[in-house]
Residue frames as qw, qx, qy, qz and C-alpha x, y, z in Angstrom:
[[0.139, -0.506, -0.843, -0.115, 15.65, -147.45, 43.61],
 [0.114, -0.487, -0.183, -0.846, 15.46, -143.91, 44.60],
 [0.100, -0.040, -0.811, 0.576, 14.44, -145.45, 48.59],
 [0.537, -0.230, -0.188, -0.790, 10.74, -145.47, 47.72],
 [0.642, -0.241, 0.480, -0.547, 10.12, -148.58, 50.00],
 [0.488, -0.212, 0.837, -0.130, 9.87, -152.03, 50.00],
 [0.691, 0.544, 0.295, -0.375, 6.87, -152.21, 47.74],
 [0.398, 0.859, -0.096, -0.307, 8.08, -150.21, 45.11],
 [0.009, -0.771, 0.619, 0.148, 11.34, -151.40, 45.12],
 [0.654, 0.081, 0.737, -0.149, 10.23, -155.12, 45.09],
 [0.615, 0.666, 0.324, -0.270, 8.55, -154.61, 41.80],
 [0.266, 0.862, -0.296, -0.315, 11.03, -152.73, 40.10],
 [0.110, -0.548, 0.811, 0.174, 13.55, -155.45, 40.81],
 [0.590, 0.141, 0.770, -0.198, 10.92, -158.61, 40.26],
 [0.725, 0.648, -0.014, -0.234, 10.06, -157.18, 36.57],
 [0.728, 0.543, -0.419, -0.002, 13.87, -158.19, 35.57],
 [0.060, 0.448, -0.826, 0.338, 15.74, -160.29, 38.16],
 [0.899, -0.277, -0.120, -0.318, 14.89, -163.58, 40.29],
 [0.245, 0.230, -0.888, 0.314, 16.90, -165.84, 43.20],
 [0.620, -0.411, -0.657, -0.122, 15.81, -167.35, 45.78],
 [0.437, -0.540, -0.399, 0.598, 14.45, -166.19, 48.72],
 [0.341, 0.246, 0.060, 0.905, 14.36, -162.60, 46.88],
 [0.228, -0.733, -0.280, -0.576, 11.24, -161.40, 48.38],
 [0.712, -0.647, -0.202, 0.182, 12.51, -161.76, 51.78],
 [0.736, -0.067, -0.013, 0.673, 15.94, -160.67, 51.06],
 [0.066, 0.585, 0.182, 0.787, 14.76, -157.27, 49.47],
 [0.577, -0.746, -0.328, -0.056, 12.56, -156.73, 52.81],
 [0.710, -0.585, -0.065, 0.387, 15.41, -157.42, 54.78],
 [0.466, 0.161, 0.214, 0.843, 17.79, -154.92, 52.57],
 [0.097, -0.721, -0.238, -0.643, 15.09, -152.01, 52.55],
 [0.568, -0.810, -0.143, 0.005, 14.42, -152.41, 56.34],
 [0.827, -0.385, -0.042, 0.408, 18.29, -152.07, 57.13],
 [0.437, 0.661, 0.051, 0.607, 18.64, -148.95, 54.78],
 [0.372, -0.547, -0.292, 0.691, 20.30, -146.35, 57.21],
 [0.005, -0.173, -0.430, -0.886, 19.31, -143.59, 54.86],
 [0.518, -0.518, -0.547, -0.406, 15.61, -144.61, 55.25],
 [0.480, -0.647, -0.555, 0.206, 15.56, -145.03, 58.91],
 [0.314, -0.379, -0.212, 0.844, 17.49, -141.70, 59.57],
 [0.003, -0.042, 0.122, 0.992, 15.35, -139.61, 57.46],
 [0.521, -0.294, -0.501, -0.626, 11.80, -140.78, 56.92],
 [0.604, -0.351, 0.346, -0.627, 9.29, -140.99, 59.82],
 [0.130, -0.046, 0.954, -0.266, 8.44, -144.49, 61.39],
 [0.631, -0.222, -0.266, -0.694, 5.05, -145.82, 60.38],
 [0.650, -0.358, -0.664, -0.092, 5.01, -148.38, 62.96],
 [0.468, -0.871, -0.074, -0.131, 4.30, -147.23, 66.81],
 [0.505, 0.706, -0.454, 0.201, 6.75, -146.54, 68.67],
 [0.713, -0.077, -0.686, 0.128, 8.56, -148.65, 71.08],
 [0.345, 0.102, -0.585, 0.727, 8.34, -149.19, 74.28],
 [0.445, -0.576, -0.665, -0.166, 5.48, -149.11, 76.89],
 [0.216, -0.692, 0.320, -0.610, 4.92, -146.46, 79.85],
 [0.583, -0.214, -0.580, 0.527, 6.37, -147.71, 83.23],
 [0.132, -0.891, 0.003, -0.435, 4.88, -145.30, 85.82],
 [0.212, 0.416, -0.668, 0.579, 6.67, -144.17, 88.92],
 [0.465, -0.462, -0.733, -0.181, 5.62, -145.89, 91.43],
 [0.133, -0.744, 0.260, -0.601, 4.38, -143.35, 94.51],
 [0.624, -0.288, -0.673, 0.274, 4.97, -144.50, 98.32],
 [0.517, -0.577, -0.363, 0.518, 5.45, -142.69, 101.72],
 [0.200, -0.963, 0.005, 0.181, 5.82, -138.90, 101.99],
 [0.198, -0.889, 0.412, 0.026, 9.48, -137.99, 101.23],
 [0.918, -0.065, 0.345, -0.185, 10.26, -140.97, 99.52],
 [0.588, 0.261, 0.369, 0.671, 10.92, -140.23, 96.35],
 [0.173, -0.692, 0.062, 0.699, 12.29, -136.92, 95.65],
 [0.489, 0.704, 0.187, 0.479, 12.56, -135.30, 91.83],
 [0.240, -0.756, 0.022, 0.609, 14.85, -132.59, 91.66],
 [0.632, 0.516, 0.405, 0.413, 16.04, -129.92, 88.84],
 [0.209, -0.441, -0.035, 0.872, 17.29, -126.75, 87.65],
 [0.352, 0.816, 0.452, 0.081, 15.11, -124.12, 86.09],
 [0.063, -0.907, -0.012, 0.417, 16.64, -121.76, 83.71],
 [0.175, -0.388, -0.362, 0.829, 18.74, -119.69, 83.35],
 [0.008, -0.839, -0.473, 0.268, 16.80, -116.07, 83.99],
 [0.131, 0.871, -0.004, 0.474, 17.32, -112.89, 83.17],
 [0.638, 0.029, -0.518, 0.569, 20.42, -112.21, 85.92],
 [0.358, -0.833, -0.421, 0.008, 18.63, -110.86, 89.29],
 [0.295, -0.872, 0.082, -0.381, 19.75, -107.60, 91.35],
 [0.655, -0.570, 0.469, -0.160, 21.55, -110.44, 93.65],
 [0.092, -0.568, 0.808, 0.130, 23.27, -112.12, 91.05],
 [0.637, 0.103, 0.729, -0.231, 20.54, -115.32, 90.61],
 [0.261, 0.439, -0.591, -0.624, 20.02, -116.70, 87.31],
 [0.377, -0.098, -0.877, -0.282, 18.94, -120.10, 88.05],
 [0.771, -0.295, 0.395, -0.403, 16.25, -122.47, 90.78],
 [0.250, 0.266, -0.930, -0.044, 17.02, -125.27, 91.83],
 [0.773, -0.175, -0.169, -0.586, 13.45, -126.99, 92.00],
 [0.052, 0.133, -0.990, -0.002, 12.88, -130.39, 94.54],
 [0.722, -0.166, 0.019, -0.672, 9.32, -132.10, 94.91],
 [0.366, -0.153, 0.859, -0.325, 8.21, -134.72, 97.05],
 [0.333, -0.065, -0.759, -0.556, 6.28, -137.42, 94.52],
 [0.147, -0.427, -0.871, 0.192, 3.81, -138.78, 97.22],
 [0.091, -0.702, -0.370, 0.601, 2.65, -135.04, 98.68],
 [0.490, 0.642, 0.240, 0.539, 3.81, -132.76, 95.69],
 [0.396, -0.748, 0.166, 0.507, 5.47, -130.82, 98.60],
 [0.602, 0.709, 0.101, 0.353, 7.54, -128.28, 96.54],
 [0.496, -0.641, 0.168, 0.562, 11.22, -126.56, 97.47],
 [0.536, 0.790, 0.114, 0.274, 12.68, -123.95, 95.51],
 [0.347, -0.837, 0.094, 0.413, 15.51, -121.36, 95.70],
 [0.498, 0.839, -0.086, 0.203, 17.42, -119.18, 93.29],
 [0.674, -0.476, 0.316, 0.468, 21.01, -119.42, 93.29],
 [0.099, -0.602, 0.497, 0.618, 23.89, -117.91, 90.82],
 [0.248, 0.505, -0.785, -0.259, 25.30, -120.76, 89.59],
 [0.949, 0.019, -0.042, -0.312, 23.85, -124.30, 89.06],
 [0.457, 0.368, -0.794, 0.159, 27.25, -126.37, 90.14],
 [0.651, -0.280, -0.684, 0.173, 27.43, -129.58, 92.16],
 [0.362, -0.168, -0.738, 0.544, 28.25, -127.57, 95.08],
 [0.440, 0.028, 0.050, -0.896, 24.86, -125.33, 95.18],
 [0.607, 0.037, -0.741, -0.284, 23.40, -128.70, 94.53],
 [0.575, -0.055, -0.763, 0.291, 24.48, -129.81, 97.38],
 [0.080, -0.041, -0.575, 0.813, 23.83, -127.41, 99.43],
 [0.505, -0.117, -0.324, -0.791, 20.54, -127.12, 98.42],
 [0.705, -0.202, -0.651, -0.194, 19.93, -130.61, 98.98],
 [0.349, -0.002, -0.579, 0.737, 21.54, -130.13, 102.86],
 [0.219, 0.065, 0.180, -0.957, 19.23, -126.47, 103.52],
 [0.479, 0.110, -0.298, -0.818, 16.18, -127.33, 101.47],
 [0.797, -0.164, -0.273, -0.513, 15.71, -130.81, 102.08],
 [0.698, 0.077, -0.648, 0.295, 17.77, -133.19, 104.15],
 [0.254, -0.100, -0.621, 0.734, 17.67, -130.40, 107.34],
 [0.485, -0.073, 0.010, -0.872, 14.10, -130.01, 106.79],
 [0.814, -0.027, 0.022, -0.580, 12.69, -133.55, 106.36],
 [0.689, -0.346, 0.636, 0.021, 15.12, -135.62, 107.07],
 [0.191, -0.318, 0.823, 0.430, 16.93, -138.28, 104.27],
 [0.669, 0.374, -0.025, -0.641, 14.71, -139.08, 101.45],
 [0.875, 0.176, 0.437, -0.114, 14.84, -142.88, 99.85],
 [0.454, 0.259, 0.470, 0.711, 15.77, -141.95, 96.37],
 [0.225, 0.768, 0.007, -0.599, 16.10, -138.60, 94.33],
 [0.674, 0.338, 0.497, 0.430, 15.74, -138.37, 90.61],
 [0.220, 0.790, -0.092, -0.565, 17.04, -136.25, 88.07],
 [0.683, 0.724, -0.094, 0.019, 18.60, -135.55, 84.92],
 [0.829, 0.169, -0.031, 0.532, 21.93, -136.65, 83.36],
 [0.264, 0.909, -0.039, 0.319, 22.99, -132.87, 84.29],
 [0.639, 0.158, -0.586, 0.472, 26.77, -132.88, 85.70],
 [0.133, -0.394, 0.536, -0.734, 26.00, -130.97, 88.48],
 [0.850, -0.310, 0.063, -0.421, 23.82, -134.11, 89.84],
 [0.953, 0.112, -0.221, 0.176, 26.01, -136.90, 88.34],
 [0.268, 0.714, -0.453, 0.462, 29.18, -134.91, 90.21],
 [0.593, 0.126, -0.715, 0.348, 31.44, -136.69, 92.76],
 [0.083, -0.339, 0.279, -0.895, 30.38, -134.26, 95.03],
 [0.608, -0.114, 0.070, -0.783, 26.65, -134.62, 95.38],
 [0.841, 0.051, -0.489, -0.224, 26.81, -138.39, 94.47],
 [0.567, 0.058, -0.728, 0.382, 29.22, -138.82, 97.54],
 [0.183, -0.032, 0.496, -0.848, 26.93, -136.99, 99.85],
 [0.726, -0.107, 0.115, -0.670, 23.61, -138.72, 99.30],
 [0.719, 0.040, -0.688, 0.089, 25.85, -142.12, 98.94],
 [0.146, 0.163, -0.655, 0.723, 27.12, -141.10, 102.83],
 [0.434, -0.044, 0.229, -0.870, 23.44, -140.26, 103.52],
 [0.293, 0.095, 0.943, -0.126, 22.76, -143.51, 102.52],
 [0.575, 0.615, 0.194, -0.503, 20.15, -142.07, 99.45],
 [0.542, 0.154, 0.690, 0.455, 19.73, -143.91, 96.05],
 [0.298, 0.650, -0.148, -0.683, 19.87, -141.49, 93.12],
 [0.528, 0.399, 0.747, 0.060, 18.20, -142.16, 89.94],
 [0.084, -0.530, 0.238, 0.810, 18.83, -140.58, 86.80],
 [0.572, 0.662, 0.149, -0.462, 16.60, -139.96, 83.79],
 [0.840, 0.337, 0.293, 0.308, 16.81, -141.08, 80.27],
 [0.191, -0.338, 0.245, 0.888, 19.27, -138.94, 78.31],
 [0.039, -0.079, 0.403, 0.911, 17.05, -136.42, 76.10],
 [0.375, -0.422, -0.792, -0.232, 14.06, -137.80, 77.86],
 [0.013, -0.241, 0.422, -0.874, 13.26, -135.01, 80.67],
 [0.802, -0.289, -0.390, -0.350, 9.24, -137.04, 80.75],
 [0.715, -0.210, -0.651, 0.140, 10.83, -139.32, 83.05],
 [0.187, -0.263, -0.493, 0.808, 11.08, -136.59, 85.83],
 [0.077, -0.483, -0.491, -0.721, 7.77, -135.42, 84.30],
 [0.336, -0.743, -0.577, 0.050, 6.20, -134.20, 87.73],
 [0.341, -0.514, 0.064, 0.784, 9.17, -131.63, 88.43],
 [0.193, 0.082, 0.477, 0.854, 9.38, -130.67, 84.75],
 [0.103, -0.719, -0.607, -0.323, 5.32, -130.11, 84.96],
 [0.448, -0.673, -0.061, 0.585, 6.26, -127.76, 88.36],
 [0.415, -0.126, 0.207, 0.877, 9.13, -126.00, 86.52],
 [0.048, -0.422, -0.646, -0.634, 6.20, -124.70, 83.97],
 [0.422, -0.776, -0.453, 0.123, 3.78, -124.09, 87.00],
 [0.482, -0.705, -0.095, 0.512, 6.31, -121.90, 88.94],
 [0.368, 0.251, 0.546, 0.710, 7.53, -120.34, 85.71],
 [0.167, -0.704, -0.508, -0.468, 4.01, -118.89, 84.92],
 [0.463, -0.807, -0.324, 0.173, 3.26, -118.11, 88.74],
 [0.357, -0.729, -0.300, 0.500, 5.98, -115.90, 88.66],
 [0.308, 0.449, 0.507, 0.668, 5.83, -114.05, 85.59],
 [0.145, -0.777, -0.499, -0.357, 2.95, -112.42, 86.93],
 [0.665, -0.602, -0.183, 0.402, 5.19, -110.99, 90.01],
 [0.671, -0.195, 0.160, 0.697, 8.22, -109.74, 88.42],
 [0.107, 0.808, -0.028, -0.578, 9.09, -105.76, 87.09],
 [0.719, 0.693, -0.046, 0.019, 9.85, -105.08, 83.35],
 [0.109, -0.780, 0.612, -0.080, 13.49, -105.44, 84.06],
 [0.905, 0.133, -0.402, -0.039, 13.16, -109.00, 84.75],
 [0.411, 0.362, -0.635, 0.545, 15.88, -108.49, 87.52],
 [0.502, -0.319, 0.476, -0.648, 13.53, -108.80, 90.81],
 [0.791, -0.082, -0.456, -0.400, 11.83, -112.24, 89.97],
 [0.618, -0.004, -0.757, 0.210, 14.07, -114.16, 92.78],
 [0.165, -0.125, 0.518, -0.830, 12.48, -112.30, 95.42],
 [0.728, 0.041, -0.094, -0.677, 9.22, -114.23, 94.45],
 [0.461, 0.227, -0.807, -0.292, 10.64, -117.24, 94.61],
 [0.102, -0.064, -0.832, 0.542, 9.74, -118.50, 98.35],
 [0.438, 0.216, 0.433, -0.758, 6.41, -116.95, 98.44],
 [0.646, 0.297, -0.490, -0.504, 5.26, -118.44, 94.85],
 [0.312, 0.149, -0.906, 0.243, 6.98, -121.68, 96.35],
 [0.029, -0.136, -0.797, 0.588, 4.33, -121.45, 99.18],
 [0.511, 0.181, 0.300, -0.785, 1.71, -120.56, 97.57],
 [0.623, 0.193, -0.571, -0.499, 1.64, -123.35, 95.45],
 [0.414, 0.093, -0.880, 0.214, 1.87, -125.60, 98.66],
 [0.263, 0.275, 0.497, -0.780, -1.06, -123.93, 100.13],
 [0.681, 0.103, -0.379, -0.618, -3.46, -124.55, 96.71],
 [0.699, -0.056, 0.701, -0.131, -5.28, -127.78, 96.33],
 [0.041, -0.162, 0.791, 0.589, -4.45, -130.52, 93.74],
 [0.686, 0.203, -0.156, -0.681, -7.20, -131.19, 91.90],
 [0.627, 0.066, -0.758, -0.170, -5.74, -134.79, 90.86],
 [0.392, 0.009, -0.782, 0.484, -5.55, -135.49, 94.97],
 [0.388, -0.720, -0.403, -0.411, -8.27, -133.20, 96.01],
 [0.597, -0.730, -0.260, 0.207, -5.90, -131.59, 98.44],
 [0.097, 0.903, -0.419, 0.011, -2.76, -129.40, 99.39],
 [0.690, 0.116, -0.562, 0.440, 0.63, -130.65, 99.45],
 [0.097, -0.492, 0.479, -0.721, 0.93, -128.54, 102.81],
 [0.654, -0.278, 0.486, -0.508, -1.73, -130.40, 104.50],
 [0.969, 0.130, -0.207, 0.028, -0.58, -133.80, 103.26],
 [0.455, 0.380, -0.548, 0.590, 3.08, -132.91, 104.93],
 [0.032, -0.100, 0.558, -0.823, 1.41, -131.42, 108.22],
 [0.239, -0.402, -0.883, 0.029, -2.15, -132.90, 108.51],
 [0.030, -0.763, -0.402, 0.505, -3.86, -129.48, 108.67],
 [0.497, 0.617, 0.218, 0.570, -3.63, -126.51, 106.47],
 [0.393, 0.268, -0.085, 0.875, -1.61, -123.24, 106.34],
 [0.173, -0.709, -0.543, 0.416, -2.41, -120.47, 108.47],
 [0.529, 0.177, 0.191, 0.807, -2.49, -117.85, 106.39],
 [0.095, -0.185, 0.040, -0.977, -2.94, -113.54, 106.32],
 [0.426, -0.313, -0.301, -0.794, -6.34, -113.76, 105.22],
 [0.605, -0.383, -0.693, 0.084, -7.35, -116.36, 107.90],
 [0.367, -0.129, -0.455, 0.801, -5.38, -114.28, 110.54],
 [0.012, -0.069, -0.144, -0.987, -7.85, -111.26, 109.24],
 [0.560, -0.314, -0.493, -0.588, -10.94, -113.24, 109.12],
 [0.503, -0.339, 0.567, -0.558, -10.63, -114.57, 112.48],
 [0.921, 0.146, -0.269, -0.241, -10.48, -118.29, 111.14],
 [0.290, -0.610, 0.735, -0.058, -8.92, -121.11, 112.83],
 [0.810, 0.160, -0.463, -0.321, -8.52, -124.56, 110.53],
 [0.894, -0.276, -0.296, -0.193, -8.59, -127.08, 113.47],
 [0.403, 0.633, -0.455, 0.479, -5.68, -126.20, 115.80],
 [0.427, -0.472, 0.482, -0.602, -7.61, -127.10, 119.00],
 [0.722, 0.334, -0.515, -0.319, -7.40, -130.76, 117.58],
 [0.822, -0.436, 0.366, -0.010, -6.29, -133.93, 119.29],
 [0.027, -0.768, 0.627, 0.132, -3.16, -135.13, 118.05],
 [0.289, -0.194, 0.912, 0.216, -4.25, -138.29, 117.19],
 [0.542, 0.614, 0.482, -0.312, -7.26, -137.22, 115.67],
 [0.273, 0.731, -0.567, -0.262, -5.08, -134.95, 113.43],
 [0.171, 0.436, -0.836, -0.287, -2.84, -138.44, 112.40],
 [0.485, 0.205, 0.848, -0.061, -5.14, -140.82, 112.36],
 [0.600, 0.633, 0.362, -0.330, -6.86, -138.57, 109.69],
 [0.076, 0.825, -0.451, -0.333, -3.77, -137.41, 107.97],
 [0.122, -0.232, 0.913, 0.313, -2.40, -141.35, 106.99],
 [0.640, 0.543, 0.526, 0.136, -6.04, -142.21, 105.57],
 [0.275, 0.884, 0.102, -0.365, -5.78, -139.50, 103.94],
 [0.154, -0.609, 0.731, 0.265, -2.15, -140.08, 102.81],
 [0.486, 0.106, 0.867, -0.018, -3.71, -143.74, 101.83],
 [0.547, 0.739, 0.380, -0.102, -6.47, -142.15, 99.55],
 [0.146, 0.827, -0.332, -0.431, -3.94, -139.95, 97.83],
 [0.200, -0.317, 0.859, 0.348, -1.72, -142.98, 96.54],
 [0.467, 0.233, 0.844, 0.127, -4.47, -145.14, 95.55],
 [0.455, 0.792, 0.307, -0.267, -5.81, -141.92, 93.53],
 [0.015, 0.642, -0.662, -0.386, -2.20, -141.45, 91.97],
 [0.158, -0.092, 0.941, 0.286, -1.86, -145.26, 91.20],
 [0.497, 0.537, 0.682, 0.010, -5.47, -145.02, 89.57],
 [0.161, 0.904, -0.146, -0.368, -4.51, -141.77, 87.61],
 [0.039, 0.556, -0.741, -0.375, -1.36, -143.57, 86.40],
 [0.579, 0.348, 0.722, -0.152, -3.70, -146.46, 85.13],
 [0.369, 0.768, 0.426, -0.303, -5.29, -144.60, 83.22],
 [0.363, 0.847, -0.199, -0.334, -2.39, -142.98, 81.30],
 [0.200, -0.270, 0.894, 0.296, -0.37, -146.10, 80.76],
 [0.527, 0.405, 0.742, 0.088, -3.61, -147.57, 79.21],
 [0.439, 0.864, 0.208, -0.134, -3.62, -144.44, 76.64],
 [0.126, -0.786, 0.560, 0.230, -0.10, -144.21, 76.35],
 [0.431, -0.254, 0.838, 0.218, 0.48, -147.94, 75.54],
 [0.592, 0.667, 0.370, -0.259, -2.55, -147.52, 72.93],
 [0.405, 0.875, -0.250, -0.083, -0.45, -145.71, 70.54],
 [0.021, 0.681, -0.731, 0.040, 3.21, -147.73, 71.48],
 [0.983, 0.024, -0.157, -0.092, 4.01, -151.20, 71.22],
 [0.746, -0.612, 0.255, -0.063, 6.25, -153.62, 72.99],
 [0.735, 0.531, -0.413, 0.082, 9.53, -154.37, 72.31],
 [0.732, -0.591, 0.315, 0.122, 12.41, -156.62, 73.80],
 [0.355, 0.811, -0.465, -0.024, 16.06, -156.08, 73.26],
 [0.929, -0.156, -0.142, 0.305, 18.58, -158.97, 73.45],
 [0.314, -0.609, 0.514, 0.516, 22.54, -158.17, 74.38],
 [0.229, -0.430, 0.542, 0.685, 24.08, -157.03, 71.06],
 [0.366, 0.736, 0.566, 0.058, 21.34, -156.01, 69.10],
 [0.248, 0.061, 0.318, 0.913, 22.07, -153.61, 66.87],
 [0.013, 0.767, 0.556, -0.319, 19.93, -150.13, 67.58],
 [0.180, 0.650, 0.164, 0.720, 19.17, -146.27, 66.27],
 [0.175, -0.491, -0.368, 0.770, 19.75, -143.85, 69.01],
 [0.291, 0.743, 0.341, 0.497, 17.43, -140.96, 68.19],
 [0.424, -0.321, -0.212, 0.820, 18.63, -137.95, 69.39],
 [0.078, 0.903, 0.422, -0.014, 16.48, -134.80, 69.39],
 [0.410, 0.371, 0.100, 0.827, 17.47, -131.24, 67.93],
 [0.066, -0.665, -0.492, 0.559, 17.07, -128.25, 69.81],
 [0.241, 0.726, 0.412, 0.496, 14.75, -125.70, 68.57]]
């Protein structure tokens, strides 16, 4: 029938054949062509509805990742290993050789466990240096649940991956034509993106972690002081609304794109032992 579709193929067979039940049967024979589904687009949406993350406390949920690799630095670096806090968009970076479990780990140890103490859950990707015995028995011991992305779906850690892109760009703009200095940028880029305000939150991640903002050069120069002769309960009493207004402006932000997101996708439920297509994406 040359796999022109149901239609077509209906017809062709209806001008010189008849049984019963053939107009269903043909249906159900085109839809099950594995030819057809592996090569021709889908015209119906596609499955499956957005589920956002949901945000909570500071330091709650973690995202973590590796960016790269670079051009190999002066010191041997090649990769970052990127974490962000989902509530604050606090960001941690740091450039490291080699991207194995045990840089992983230490990362997680330096960068964020002996800075802010044990985080809830951390997500990433299926990449072995997360899913390794190593790292998985040190944030089991630490008493952290780790959460791991679809496979070939990197969206589902889509605030880090948006970062990676951010910190990318920011330090393009830094590095010599060599390409072999960039990890010396990595800590100050890191900090200056935690000293901007978000736009979606209408603040910094710095002063959503510390309930004040950054002292920085130019302040020191201007002879500016951003509220340091504070009370201490004035400071946290403003810091957790604040902390309040942020979520409820996330969880009205992620509204909003699950109701455009689910526009275009439709619901499906899977029983045990359905028969499925894995698609699996090519790299360009």
């Amino acid at each position: 029938g040359g796999h022109l579709g149901f239609t077509k193929t209906f017809l062709k067979i209806k001008c010189r054949y008849y049984w019963p039940n053939m107009l269903k049967e043909t249906e159900n024979y085109v839809k099950s062509c594995i030819d057809c589904q592996t090569r021709k687009h889908p015209k119906q949406q596609p499955a499956g509805l957005l589920k956002p993350i949901p945000v909570g406390l500071p330091l709650e949920r973690v995202g973590v990742d590796v960016l790269g690799p670079f051009t190999k630095s002066d010191r041997g670096n090649v990769y970052i290993i990127v974490a962000m806090d989902y509530a604050t968009k606090w960001a941690e970076a740091k450039a490291v050789p080699t991207a194995t479990a045990v840089e992983t780990a230490q990362f997680l140890i330096d960068q964020v466990v002996c800075k802010f103490g044990c985080p809830k859950e951390i997500l990433s990707d299926r990449g072995q240096n997360f899913r390794s015995r190593l790292v998985s028995e040190l944030l089991n011991g630490l008493g952290v649940r780790t959460c791991y992305t679809t496979a070939y779906h990197p969206a589902c850690n889509g605030l880090v991956e948006h970062f990676n892109g951010t910190l990318a760009q920011m330090l393009s703009h830094y590095v010599s034509t060599n390409q072999k200095d960039w990890d010396l940028y990595v800590s100050l880029t890191c900090f200056s993106y935690n000293t901007a305000r978000q736009e979606t939150v209408k603040h910094s991640p710095f002063y959503l972690m510390f309930g004040r903002e950054a002292r920085l050069p130019v302040d020191i120069a201007l002879g500016q002081d951003h509220g340091g002769d504070q009370e201490a309960e004035e400071v946290l009493r403003r810091v957790q609304q604040c902390r309040r207004d942020v979520i409820k402006i996330i969880a009205q932000s992620q509204r909003r794109q699950k109701e455009r997101f689910d526009k275009t996708h439709r619901y499906v439920e899977y029983e045990v032992g359905d028969l499925v297509m894995v698609w699996t994406p090519t790299d360009r």
